[in-house]
N, C-alpha and C positions, 0 to 999 in steps of 0.2 A: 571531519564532516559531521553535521548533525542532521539526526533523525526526526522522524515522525509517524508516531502509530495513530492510525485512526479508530479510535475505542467508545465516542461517543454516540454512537446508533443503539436503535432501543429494544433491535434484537426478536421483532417479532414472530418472526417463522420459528423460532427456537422455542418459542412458550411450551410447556410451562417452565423450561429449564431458568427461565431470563425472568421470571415473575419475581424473584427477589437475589437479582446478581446482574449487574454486567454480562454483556454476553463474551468480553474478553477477558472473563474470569471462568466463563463454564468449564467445566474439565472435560479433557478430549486423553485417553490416554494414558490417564493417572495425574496431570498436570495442568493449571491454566492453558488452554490458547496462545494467550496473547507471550506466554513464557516461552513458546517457540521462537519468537522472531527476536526478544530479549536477548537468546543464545545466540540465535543466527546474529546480530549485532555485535555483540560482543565477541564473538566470535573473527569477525573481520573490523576488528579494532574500532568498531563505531563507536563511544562512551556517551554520547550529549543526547539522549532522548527526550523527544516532548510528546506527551499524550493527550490527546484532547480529550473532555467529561461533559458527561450527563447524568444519563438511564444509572442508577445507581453509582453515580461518580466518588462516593464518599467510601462507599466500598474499595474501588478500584482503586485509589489514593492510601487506603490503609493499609492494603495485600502490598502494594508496592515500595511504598515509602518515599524516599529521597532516589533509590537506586543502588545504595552501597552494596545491599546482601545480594543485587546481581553483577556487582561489577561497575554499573553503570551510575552515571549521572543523570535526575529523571525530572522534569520541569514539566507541569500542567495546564492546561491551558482550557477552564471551564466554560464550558457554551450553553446559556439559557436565553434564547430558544435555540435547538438543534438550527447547525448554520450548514446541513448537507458538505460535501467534501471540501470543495473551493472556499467557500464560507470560512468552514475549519478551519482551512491552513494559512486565509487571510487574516483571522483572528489570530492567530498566532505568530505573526510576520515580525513583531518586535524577536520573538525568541529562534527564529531560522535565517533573519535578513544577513547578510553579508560575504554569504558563499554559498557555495552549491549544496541540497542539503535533497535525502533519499525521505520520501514517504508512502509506508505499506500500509496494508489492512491488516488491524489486529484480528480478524478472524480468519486467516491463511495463513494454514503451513506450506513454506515452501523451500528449499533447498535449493535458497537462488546462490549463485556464485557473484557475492556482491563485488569484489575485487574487477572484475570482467564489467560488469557492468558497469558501475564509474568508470572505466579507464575507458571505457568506449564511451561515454557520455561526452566525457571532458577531452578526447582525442579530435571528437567531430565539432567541437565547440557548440553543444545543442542549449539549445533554451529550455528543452525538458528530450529525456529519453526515457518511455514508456518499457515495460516488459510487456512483452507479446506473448500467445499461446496459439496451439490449436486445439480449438473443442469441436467435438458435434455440433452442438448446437451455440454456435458464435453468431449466428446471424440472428438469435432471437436474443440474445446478449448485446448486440450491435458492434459492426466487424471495423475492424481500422487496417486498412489497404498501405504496405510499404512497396518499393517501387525496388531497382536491384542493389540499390545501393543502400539500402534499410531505412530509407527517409521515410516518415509517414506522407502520403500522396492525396488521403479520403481518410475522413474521419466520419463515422458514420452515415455514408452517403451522400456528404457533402465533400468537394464540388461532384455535380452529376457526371460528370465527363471528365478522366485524364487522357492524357494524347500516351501513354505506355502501359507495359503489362503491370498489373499490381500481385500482391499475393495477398491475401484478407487472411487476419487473427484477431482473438480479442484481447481485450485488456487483462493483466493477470495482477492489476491492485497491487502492482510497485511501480514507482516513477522516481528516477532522479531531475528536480529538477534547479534552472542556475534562478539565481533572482529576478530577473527580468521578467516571468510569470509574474509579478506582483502587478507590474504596469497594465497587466490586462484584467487584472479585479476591482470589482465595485467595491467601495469602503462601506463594509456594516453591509447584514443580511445575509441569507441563503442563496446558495447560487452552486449547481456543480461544476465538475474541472472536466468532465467527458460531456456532459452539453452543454456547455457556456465556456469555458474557458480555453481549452483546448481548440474548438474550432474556429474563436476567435483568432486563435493566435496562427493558426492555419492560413487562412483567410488572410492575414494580415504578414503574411510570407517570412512568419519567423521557422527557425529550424527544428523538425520536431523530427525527431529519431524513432526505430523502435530496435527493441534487444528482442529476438526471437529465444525462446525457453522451453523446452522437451523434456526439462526432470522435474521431480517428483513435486507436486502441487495438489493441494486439498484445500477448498472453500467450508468453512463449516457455516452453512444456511439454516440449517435445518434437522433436528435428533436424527434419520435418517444418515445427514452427513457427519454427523459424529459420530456415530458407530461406527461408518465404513472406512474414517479416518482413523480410528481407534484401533481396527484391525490393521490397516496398512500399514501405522508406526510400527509394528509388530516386528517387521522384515525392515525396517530402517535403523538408520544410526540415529535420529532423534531419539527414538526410545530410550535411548543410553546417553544419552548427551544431556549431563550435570548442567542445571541453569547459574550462567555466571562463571564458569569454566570453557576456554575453548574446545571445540570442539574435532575430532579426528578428521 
């Protein structure tokens, strides 16, 4: 399976950290960001990453290289102008087409169990399976309602009406999905996958999953969220988990 980090966004709530760096290069920790999910990859045998660039893309190409010093194989996929998420991963469709292929946000640590995920993805034959969370404040993030069988039911309030009970979570910025997401993007331009893509494909009664997920997760938005993620690695096994070595 091949990956996909999202690393081309321009990082603003993080200034002045981002004023001369990627924001998936800011240090959380002791380390890159985006080197967590590197691990986490590597770690469940992913090796074929593609990163998409911008906001200092020349940076983030030199810190990483080819992939070898993490293990990984690492293929680039440069966006001028920013193509927001869907954009992204349609610009890149030559280097993910032909299988099922997982894409996160390079600025979330998360200690997802990616093994469980794929295997639930490709069990229920989904067109994409979302990772799901519960926050606070999910309805101001915009909530994605599964039904009991973990089928996504509402995507952001759309349709107005299901005939069963739902349960609302948000997005947690990993999605495995199959190829058939490409049939529902516009070729060339910006466009996201949570409001244009996804509830197209809703609408249009393809099968969209979600994986519900209760461990440990940090969005780093904001110098705020870096520090309190900085403390959290503290008491985790990421702190100690060699980038490019599996991990405990």
């Amino acid at each position: 399976m091949r990956a996909m980090l999202l690393a081309a966004g321009l990082g603003t709530r993080l200034r002045p950290l981002t004023n001369d760096r990627p924001k998936a290069l800011v240090d959380v920790g002791g380390r890159p960001v985006i080197s967590y999910n590197l691990a986490l990859l590597h770690r469940f045998g992913i090796h074929d990453v593609v990163i998409n660039l911008h906001h200092h893309g020349a940076a983030l190409r030199a810190a990483l290289g080819d992939g070898s010093a993490f293990g990984l194989r690492i293929s680039y996929s440069p966006e001028d102008p920013l193509l927001d998420t869907g954009g992204g991963i349609k610009h890149a469709e030559r280097l993910l087409s032909g299988d099922d292929f997982l894409v996160m946000n390079s600025d979330t640590i998360v200690d997802l169990p990616l093994d469980r995920l794929i295997a639930s993805h490709r069990a229920r034959n989904a067109a994409a399976t979302l990772v799901l969370r519960h926050d606070p404040e999910q309805a101001r993030y915009g909530e994605i309602e599964i039904d009991g069988d973990e089928r996504i039911r509402r995507f952001l309030g759309t349709p107005a009406a299901v005939p069963e009970p739902l349960s609302a979570f948000m997005f947690a910025g990993a999605h495995v999905m199959s190829p058939a997401v490409f049939q529902f993007m516009p070729v060339g331009g910006a466009f996201s996958m949570t409001h244009d893509t996804y509830p197209a494909m809703l609408a249009a009664g393809a099968t969209l999953c979600g994986f519900p997920f209760d461990g440990f997760w940090r969005v780093i938005d904001t110098p705020a969220d870096r520090e309190r993620a900085a403390g959290d690695l503290v008491t985790t096994r990421f702190q100690h988990l060699p980038i490019g070595t599996p991990g405990a």
